[in-house]
Each structure stands twice: as C-alpha cells, then as structure tokens.
Backbone as JSON, one array per atom type, in Angstrom:
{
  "sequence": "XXXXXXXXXXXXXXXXXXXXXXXXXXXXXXXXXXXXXXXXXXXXXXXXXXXXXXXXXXXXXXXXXXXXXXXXXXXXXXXXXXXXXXXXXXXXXXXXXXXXXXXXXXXXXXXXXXXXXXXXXXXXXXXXXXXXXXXXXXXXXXXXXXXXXXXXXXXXXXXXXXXXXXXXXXXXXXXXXXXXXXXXXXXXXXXXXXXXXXXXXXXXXXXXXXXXXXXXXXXXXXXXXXXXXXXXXXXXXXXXXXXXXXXXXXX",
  "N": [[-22.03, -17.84, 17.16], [-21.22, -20.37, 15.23], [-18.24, -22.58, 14.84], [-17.83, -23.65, 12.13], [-19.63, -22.06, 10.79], [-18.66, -19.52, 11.26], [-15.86, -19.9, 9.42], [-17.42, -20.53, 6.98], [-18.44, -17.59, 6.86], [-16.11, -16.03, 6.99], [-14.46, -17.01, 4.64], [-15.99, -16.49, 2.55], [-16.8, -15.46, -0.82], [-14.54, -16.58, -2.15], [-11.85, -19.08, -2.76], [-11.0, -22.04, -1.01], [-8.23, -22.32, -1.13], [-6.97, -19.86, -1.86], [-6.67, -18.8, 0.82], [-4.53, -17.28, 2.99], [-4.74, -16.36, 5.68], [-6.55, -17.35, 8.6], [-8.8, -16.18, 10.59], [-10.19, -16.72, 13.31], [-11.6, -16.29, 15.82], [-13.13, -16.14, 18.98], [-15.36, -17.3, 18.12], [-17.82, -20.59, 18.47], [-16.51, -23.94, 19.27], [-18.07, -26.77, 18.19], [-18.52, -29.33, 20.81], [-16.3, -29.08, 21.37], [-14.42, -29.67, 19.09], [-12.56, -28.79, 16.0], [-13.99, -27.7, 13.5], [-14.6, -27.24, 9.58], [-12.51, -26.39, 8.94], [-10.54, -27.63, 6.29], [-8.15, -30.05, 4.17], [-8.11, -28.53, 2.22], [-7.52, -25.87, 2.5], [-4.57, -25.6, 1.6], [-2.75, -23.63, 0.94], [-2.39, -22.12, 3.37], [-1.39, -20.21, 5.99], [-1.41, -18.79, 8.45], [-3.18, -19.41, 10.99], [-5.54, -18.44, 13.3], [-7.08, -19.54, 16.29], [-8.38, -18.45, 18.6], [-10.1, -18.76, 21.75], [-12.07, -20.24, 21.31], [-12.97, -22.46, 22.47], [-11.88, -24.89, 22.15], [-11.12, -28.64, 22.98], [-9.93, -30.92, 21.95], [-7.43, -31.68, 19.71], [-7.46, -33.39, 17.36], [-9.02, -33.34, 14.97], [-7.71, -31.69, 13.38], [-6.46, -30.66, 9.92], [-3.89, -31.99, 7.85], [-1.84, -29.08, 6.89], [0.75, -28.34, 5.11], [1.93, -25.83, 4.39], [1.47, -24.48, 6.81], [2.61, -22.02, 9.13], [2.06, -20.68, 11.64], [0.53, -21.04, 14.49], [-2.29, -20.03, 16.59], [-3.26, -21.05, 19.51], [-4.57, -19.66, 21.75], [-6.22, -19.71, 24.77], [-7.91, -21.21, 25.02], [-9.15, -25.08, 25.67], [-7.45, -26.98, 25.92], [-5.48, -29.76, 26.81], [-3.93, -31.47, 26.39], [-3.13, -33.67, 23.28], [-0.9, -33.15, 21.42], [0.53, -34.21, 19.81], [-0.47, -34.94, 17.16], [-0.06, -32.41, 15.84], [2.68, -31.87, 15.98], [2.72, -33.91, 13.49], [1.11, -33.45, 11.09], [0.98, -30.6, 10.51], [4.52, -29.8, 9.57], [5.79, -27.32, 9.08], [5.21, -26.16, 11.25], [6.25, -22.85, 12.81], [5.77, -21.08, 14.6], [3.9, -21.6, 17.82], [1.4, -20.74, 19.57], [-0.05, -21.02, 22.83], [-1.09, -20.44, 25.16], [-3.21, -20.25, 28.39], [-4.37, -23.04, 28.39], [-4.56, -25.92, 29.27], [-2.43, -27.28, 29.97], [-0.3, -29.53, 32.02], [2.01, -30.61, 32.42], [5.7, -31.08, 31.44], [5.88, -33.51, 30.06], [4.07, -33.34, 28.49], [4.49, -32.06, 26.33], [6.24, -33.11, 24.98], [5.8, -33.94, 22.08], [6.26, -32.16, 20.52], [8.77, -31.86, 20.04], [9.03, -33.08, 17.44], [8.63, -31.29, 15.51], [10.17, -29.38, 13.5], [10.92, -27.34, 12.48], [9.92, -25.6, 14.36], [9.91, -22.53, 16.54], [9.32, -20.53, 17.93], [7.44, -20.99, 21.14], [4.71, -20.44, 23.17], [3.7, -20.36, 26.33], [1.89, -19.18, 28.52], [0.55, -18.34, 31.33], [-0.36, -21.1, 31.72], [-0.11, -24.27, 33.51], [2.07, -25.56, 33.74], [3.78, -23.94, 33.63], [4.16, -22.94, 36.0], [6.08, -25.16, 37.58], [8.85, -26.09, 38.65], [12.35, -25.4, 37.47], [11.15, -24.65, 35.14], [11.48, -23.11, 32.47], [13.99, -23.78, 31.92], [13.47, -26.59, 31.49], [12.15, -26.74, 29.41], [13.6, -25.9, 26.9], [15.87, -27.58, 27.3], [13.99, -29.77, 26.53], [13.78, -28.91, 23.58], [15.96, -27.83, 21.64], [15.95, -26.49, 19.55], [14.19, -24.4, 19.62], [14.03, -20.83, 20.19], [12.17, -18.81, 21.14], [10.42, -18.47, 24.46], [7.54, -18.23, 25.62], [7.6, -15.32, 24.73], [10.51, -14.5, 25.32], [14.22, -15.34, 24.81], [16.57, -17.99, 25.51], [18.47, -16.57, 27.07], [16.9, -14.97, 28.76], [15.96, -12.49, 27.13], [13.83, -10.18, 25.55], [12.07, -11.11, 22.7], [11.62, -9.28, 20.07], [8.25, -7.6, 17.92], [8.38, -7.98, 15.42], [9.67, -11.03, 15.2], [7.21, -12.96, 15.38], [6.28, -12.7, 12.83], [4.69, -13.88, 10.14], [6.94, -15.82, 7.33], [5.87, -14.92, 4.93], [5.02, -12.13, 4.96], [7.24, -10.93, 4.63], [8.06, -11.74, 2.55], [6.33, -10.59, 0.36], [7.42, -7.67, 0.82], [9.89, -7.92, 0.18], [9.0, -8.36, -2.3], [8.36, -6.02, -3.2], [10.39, -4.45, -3.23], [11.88, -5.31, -4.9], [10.64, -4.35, -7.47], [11.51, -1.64, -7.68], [14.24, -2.25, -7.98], [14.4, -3.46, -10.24], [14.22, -1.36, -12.67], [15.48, 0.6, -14.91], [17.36, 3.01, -14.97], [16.91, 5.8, -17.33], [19.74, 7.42, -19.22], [21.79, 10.48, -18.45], [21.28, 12.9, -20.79], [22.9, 15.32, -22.46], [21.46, 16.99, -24.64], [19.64, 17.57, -23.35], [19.6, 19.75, -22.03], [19.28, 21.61, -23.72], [16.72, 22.16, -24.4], [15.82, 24.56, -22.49], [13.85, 25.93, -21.81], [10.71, 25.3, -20.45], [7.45, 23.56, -20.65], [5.63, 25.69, -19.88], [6.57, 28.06, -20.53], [8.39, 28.71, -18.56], [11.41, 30.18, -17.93], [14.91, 28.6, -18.18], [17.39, 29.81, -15.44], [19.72, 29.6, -16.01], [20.23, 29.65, -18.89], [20.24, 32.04, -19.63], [20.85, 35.17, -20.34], [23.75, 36.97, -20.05], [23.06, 39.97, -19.82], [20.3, 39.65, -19.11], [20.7, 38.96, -16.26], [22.42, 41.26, -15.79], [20.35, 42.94, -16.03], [18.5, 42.26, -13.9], [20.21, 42.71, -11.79], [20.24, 45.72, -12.3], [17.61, 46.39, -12.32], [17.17, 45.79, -8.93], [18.96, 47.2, -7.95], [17.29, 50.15, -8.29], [15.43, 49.46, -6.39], [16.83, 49.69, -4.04], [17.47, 52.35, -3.45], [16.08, 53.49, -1.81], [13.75, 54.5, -1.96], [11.79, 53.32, -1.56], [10.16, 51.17, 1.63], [12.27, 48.87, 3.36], [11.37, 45.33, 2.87], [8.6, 43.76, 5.42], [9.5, 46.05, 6.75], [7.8, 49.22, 8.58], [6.9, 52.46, 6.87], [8.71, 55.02, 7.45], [7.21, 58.31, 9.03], [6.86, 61.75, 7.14], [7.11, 65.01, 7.84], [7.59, 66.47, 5.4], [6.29, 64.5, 2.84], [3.58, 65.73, 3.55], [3.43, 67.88, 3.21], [3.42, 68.09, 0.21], [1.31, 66.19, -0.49], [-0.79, 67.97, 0.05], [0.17, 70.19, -2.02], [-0.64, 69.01, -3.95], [-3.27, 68.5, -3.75], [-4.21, 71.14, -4.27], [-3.54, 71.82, -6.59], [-5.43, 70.27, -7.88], [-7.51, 71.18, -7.33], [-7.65, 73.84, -8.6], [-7.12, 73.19, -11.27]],
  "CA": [[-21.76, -18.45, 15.86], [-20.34, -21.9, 15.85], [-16.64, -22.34, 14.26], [-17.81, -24.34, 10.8], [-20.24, -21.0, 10.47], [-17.58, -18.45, 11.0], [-15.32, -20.5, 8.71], [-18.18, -19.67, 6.07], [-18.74, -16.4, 6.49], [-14.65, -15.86, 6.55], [-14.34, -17.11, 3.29], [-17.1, -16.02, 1.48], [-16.58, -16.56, -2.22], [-12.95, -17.29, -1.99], [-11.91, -20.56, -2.65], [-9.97, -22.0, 0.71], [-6.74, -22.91, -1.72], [-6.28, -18.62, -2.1], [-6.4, -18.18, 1.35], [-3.42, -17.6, 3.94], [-4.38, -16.13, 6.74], [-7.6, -17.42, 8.42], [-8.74, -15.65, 11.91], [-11.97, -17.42, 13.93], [-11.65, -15.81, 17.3], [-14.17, -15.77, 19.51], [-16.8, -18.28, 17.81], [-17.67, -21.31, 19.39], [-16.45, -25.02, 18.68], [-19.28, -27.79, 18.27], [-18.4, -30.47, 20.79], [-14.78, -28.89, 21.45], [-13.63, -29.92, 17.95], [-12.46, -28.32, 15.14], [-14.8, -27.96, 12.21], [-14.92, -26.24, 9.03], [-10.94, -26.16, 8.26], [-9.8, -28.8, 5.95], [-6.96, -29.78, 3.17], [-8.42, -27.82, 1.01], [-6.73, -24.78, 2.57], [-3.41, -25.78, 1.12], [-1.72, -22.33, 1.17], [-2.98, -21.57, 4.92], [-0.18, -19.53, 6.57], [-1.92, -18.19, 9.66], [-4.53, -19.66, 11.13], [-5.97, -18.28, 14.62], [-8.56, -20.33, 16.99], [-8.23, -17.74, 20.05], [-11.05, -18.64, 22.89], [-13.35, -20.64, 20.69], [-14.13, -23.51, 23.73], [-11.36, -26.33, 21.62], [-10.8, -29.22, 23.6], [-8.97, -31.81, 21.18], [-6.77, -31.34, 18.1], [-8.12, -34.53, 16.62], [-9.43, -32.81, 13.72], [-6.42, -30.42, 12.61], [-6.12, -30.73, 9.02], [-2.52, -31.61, 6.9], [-1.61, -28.17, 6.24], [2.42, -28.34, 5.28], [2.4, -24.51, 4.2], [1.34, -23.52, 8.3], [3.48, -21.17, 9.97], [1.88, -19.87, 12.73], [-1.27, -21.11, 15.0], [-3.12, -19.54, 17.9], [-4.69, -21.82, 20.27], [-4.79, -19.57, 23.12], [-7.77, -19.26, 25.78], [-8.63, -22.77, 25.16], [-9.03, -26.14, 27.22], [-6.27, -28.21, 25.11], [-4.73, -30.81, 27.88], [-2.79, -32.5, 25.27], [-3.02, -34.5, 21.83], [0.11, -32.54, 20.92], [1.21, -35.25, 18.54], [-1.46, -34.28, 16.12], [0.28, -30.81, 15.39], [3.79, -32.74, 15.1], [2.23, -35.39, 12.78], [-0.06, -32.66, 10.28], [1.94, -29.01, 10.67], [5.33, -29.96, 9.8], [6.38, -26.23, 8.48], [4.92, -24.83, 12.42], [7.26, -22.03, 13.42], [5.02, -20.09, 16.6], [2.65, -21.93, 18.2], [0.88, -20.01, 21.14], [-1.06, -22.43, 24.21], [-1.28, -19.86, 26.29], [-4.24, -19.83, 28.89], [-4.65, -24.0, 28.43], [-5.1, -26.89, 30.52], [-0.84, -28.25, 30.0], [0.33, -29.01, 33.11], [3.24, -31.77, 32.76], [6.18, -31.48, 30.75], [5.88, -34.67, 29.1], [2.98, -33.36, 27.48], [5.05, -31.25, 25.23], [7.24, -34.03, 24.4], [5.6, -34.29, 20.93], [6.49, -30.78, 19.94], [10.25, -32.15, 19.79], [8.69, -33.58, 16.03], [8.36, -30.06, 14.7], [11.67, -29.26, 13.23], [11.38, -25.44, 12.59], [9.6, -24.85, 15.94], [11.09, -21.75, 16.79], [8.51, -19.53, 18.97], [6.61, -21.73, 21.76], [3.99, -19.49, 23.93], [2.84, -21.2, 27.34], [1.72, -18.33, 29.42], [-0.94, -18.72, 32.12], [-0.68, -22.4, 31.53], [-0.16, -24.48, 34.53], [2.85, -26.25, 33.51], [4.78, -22.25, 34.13], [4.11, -23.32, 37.66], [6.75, -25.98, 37.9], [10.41, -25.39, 39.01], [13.16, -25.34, 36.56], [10.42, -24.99, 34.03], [12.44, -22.76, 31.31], [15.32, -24.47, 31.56], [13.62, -28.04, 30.48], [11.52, -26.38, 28.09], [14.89, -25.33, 26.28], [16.28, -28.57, 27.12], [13.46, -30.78, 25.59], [13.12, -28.39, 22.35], [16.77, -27.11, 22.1], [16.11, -25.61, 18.55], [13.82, -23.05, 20.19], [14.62, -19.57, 20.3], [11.92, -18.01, 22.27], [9.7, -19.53, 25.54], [6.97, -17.2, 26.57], [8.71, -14.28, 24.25], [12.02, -14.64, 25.97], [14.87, -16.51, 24.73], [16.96, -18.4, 26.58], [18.92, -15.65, 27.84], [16.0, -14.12, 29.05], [16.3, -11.33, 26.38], [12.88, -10.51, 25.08], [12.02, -10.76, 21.37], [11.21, -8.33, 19.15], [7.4, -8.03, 17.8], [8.21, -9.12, 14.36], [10.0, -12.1, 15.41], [6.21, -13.37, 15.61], [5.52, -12.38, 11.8], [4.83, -15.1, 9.03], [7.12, -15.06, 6.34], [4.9, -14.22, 3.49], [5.09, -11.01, 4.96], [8.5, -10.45, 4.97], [8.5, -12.14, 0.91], [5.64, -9.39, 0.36], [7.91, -6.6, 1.18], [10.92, -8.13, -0.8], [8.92, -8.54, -3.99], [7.47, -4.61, -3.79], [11.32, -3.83, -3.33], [12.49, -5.98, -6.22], [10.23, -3.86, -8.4], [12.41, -0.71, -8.22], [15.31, -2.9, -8.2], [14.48, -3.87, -11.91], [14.05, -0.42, -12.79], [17.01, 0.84, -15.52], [17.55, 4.48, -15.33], [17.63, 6.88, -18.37], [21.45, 8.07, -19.15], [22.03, 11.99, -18.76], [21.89, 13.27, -21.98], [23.3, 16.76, -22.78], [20.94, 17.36, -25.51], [18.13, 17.71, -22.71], [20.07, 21.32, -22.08], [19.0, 22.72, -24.77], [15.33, 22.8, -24.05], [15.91, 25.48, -21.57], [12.23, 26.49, -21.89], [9.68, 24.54, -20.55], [6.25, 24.22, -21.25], [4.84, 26.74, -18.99], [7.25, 29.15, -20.55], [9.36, 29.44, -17.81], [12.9, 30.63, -18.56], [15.83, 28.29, -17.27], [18.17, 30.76, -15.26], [21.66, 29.1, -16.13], [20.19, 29.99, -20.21], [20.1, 33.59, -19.26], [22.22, 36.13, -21.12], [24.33, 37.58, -19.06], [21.89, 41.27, -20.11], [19.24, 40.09, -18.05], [21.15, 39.16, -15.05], [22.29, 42.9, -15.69], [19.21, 43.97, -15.87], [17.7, 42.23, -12.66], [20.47, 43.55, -11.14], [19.6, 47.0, -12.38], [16.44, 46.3, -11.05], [17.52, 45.34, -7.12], [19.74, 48.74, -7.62], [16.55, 50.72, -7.86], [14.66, 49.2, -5.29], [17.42, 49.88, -2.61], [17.68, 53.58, -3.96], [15.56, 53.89, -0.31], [12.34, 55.41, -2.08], [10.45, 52.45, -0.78], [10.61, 50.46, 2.78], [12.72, 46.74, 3.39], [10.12, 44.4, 3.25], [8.36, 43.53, 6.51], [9.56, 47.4, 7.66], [6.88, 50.43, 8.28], [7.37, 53.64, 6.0], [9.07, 56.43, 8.06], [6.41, 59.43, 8.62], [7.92, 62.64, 7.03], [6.59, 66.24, 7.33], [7.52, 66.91, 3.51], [5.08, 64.3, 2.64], [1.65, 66.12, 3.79], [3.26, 69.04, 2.01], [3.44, 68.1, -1.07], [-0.31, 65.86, -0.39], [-1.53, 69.26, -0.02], [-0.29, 70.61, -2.9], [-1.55, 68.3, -5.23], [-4.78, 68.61, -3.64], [-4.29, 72.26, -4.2], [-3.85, 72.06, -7.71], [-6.56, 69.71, -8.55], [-8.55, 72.39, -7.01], [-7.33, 74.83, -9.62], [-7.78, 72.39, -12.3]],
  "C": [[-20.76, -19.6, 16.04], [-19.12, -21.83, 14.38], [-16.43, -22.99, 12.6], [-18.74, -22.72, 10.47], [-19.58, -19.75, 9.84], [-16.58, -19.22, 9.47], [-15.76, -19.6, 7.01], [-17.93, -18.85, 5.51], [-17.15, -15.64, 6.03], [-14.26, -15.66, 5.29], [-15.29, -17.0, 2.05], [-16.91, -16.44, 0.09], [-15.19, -16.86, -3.02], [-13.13, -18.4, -2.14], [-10.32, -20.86, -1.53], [-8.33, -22.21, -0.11], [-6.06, -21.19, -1.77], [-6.35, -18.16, -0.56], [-5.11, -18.45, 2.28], [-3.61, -16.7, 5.28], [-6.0, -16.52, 7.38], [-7.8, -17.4, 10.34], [-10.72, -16.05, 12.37], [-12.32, -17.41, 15.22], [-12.57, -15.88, 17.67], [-15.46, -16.39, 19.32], [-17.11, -19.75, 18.64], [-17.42, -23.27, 18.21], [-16.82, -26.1, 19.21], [-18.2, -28.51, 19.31], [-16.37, -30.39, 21.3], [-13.99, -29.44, 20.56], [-13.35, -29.09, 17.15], [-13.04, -29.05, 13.94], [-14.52, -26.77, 11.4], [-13.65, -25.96, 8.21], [-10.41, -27.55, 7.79], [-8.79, -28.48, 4.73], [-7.03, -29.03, 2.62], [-7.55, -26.26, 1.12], [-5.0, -24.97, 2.63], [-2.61, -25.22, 1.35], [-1.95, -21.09, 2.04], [-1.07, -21.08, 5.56], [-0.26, -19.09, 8.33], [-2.84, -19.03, 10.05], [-4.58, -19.56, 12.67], [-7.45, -18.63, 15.45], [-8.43, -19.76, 18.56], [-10.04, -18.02, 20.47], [-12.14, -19.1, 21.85], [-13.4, -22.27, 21.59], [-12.82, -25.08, 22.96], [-10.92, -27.2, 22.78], [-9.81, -30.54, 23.43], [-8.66, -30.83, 20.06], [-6.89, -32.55, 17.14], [-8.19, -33.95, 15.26], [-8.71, -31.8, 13.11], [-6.19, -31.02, 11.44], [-4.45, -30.76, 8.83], [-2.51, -30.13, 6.75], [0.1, -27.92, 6.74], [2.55, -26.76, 5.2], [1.92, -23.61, 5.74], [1.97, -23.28, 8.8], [3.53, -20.71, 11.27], [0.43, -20.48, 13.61], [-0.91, -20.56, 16.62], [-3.78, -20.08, 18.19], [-4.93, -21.23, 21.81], [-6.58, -19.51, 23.87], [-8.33, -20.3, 25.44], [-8.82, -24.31, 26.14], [-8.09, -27.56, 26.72], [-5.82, -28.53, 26.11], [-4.05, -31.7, 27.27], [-2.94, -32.91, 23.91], [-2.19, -33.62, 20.93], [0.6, -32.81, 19.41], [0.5, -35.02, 17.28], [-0.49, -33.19, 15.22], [1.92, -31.58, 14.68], [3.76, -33.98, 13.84], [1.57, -34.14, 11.37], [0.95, -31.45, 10.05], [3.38, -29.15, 10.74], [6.1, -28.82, 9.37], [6.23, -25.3, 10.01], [6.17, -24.12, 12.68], [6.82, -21.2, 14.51], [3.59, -20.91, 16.68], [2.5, -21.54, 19.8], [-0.12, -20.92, 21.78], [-1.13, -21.51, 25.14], [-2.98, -19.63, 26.98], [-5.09, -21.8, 28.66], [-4.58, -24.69, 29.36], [-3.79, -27.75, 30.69], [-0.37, -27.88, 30.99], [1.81, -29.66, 33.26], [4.27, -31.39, 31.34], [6.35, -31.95, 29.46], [4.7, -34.54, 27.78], [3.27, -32.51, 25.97], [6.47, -31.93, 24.59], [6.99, -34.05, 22.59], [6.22, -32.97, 19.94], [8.05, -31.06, 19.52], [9.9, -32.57, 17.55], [8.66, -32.51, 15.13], [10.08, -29.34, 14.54], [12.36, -27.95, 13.05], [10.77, -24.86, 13.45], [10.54, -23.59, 16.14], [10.32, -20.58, 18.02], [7.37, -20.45, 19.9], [5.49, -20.49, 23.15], [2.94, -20.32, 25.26], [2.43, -20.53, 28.95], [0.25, -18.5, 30.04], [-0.9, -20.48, 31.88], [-0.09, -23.33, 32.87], [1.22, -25.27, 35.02], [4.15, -24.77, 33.64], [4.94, -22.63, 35.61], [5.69, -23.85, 38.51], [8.25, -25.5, 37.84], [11.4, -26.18, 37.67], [12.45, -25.25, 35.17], [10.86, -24.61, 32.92], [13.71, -23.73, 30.87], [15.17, -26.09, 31.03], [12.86, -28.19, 29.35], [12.83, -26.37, 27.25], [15.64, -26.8, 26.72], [15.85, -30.04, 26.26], [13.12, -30.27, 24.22], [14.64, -27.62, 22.53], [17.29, -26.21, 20.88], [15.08, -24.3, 18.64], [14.35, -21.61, 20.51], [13.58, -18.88, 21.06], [10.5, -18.79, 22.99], [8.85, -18.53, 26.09], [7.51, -15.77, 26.26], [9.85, -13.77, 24.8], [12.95, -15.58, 25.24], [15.9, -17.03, 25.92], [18.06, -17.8, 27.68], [18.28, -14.45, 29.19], [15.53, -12.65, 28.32], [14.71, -11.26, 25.26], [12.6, -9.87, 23.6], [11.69, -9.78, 20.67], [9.29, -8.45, 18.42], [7.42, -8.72, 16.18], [8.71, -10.26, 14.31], [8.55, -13.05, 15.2], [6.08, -13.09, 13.83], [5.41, -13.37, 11.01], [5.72, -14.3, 8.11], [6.95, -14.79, 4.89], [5.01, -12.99, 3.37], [6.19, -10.51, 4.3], [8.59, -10.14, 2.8], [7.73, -11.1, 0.17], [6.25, -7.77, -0.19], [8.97, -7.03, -0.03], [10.37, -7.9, -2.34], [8.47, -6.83, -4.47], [8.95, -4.09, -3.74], [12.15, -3.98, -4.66], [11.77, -5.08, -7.58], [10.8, -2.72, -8.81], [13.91, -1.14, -8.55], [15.3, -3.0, -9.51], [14.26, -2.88, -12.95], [15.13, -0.11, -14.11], [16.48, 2.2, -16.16], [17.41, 5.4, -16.44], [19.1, 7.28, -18.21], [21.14, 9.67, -19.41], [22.26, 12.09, -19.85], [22.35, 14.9, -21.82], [22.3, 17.91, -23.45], [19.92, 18.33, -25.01], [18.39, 19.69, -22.43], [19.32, 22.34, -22.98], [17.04, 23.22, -24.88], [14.89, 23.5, -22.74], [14.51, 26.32, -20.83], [11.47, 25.56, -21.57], [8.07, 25.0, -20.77], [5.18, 25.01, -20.88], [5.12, 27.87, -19.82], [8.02, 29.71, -19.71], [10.32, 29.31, -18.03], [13.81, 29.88, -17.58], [16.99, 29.13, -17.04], [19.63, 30.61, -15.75], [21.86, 29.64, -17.78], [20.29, 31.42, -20.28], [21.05, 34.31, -19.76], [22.88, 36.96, -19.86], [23.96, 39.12, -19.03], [21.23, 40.73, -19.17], [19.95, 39.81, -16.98], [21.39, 40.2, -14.9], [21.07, 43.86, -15.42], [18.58, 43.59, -14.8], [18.7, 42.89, -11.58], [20.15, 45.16, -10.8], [18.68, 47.44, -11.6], [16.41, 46.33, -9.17], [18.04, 46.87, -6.96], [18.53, 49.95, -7.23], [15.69, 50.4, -6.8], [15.47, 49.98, -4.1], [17.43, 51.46, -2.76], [16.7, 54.48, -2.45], [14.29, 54.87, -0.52], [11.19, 54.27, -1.52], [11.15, 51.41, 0.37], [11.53, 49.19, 2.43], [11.45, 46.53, 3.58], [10.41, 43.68, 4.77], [8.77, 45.11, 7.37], [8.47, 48.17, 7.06], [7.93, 51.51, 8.2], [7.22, 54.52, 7.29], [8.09, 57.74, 8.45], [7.32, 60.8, 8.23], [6.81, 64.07, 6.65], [6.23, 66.59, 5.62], [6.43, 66.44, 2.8], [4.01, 64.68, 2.61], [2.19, 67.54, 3.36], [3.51, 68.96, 0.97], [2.04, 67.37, -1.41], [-0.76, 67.19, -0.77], [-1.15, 69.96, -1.29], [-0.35, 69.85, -3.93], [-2.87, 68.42, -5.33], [-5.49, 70.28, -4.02], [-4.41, 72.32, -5.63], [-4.73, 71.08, -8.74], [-7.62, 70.48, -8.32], [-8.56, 73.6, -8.28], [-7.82, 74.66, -11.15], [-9.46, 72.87, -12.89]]
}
C-alpha cells in the first residue's frame, strides 16, 4: 500500500484538522516522497513515517502544532532545512537507521528552537570521533542524543511523550479538582436506619448490647464447640441416644 493510500484509509471519515496523531509505518512512498499529508492537518501532533522507502523531505507540509516525527529506517541523506523551515514547534525527531553521515548535515536542525530529543542511531555519522560531543556542541539546547543526555544518563520513556498527553491527564484531574464537597451535617445521624432496614450500632440502646451480650454468655456456657473445633465424644451421649430411642419405642 503506497503512503497517499494508507493516509486514506488512516483517516477514514475524519476530517485531517481533528487529527493528532497520524502513524503510516510500513507503507511504501511513491518515488521516495511524501504524499498524502498536507496543511490541512493543522492540529497534527505525532506523525510517524517508520520504513516507508522516504528519500527527500521536499514535500513535508507547514505543520506549527508538530511535536514529534519518526523518520526512522529510511534513506534521508539530508534536506534537513525543510524540517527547520515547516516544523517550528519539533521537540523529538528520530533519523535513526538513515543515510547522515557528516555533521554539517545537521547544521539545519540548529533552526528548531525547542529541539530537545535528537535520535541518530545506526546512522553513519555515530561512526565519527568526538561525535556526541559536537552533536551537543552544534545543538546546545538539546537534552538527549541517542536517549542519553549529555552526561550520558539515559532518559526516561516518557521523556519521548507528546504533550497533549500529559494536558490529557491534567484536564481528567482538574475534573475532581472542581468538585465541592457536601458539609457534614449532624442531622444525617438521625437516620440511623437505612433502607435495607439495617440497624446503625452506635443507635443501639444500651438493652440490646445487653442482650447480645446475654447472648455470647450462652454460647460459651460450653454446650456447643468453638467454632472451627470438633465436638468431644462422650459415653453419656449414646446413653441418653438410647433412651430416647427407647421411649419412642414405648410410645
């Protein structure tokens, strides 16, 4: 399925302005371009083009509300400037498994101002000596290189998350937040009874606590086992069986 197809079927009868996250893995792209994604997806947040054959970024749509792209497993060898020129909100962009071997070719990425997660694993440009250290020198508002930062201290997995998510979570918290309690009333006491009919114990006359005590008194009175213990066997027993059985006989 070619990458204007998937696109399609993706968005079915959505209109591209409601979507934000838009995943096209694995399809293939006409000509090594991107087709199929334009302005129209306004309030695009995500958008992942893992191993669909891209070879330019020529055709990358404006989209200011993009956060996050996946161009790994592709044959990108540069036109960087594109992404700094179109995607000025990027905050993780993954290249891992591309055709960047120089540096200079990631000069353009300096244009992206909230850059903050760069991913250039398997890429050929890992090769080269001092390579962390001029990554982090030519991008020095970066915080992590290959999920490391510059300490070598490796990130966390939501460090990677868009934050829609995050705003998501805040707004389902804000809903008990706006919540406003009932005040204890006193009054509520007095319906001691609910509607089962079961009796609240604290309403209890101080008679029946007497009397469940009463009750507990005869239990222990040792005519019947602790619970979970077996009953004692006792001679007396099977003589007094017997004469009951004796005088139902009589009967």
């Amino acid at each position: 399925m070619d990458l204007k197809e998937k696109v399609s079927l993706v968005l079915g009868q959505r209109s591209p302005k409601d979507v934000r996250e838009l995943v096209l893995d694995n399809s293939r792209a006409v000509d090594g371009r991107i087709e199929g994604i334009t302005e129209e997806f306004c309030n695009l947040e995500k958008l992942s083009l893992i191993n669909v054959r891209l070879t330019t970024l020529e055709d990358m749509p404006k989209l200011d509300k993009l956060k996050k792209l996946e161009l790994c497993d592709n044959r990108i060898s540069g036109g960087l400037e594109v992404l700094a020129e179109r995607l000025k909100n990027l905050k993780y962009l993954y290249l891992s498994g591309n055709k960047v071997k120089d540096i200079s070719t990631l000069e353009p990425l300096k244009n992206l101002p909230q850059l903050k997660s760069l991913d250039l694993f398997n890429c050929e440009v890992t090769n080269l000596t001092d390579y962390r250290e001029s990554i982090f020198k030519l991008l020095p508002k970066l915080t992590y290189l290959d999920g490391f930062d510059i300490d070598n201290c490796e990130g966390s997995d939501s460090d990677g998350e868009v934050d829609g998510a995050e705003d998501d979570d805040k707004a389902r918290l804000s809903i008990f937040e706006d919540v406003e309690y009932a005040e204890y009333d006193d009054e509520d006491d007095d319906n001691s009874d609910d509607e089962d009919g079961h009796i609240n114990r604290d309403d209890c006359s101080d008679d029946c606590v007497d009397d469940e005590e009463d009750d507990e008194d005869e239990d222990d009175d040792g005519s019947s086992p602790a619970k979970g213990e077996k009953r004692k066997w006792d001679p007396e027993d099977d003589d007094d069986e017997d004469d009951d059985k004796d005088d139902d006989k009589d009967d």
